[in-house]
C-alpha positions as CSV (number, residue, x, y, z in Angstrom):
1,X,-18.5,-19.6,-12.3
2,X,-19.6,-18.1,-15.5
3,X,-21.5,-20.0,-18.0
4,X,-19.9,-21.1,-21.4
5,X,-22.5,-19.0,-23.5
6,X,-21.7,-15.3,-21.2
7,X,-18.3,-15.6,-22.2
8,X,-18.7,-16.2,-25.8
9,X,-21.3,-13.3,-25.7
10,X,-18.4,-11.2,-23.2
11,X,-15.4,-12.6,-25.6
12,X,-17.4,-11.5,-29.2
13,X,-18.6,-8.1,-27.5
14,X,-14.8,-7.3,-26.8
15,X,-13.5,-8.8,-30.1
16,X,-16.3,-6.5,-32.0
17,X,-15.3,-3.3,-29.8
18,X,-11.5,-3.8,-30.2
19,X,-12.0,-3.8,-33.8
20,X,-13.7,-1.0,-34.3
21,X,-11.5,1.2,-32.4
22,X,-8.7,0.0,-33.9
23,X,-10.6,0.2,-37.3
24,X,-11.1,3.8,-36.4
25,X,-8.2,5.2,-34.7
26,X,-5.0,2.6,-36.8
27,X,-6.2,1.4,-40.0
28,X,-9.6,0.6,-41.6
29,X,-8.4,-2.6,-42.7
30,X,-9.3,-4.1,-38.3
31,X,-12.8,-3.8,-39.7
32,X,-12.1,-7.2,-41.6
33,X,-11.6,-8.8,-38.5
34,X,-15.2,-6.9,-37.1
35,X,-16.8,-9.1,-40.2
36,X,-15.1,-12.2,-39.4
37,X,-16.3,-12.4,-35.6
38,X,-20.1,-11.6,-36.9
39,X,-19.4,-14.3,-39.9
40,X,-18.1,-16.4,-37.2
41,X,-21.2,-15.9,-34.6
42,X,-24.0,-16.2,-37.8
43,X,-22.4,-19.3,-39.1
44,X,-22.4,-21.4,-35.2
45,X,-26.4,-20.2,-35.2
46,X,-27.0,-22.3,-38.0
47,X,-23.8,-25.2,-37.5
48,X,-24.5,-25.2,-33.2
49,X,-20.2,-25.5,-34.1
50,X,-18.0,-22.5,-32.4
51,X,-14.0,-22.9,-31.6
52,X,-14.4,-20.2,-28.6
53,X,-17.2,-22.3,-26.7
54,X,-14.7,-25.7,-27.3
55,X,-11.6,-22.6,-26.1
56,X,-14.0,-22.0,-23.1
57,X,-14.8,-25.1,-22.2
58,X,-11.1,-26.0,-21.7
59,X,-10.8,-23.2,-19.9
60,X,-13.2,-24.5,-17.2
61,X,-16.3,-22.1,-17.8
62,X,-19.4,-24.6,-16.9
63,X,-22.4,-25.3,-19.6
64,X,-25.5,-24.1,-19.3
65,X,-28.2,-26.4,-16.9
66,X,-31.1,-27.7,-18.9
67,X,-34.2,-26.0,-18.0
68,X,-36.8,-28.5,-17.0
């Protein structure tokens, strides 16, 4: 089973080239959404506070294993 921070990485990777494309080829105005998923990703660096990793979790993708 995948770990909670690969999809957040998989799901913000998709949500970033969706938006572009459809920046590009329907109306430059998807960009908006492009700023709001890296707004989104810089502000949980500094809060540790994301609504996809709670999404993810209920989802049933597993947190990641302490390293010891």
């Amino acid at each position: 089973m995948m770990t909670i921070n690969a999809g957040l990485r998989i799901v913000a990777g998709f949500f970033v080239m969706l938006s572009v494309a459809l920046g590009y080829f329907v109306n430059p105005a998807w960009f908006l959404f492009t700023a709001f998923v890296g707004l989104n990703l810089f502000q949980s660096g500094f809060t540790g506070w994301c609504p996809m990793v709670w999404f993810l979790g209920k989802l049933g993708f597993k947190k990641e294993c302490p390293v010891s």
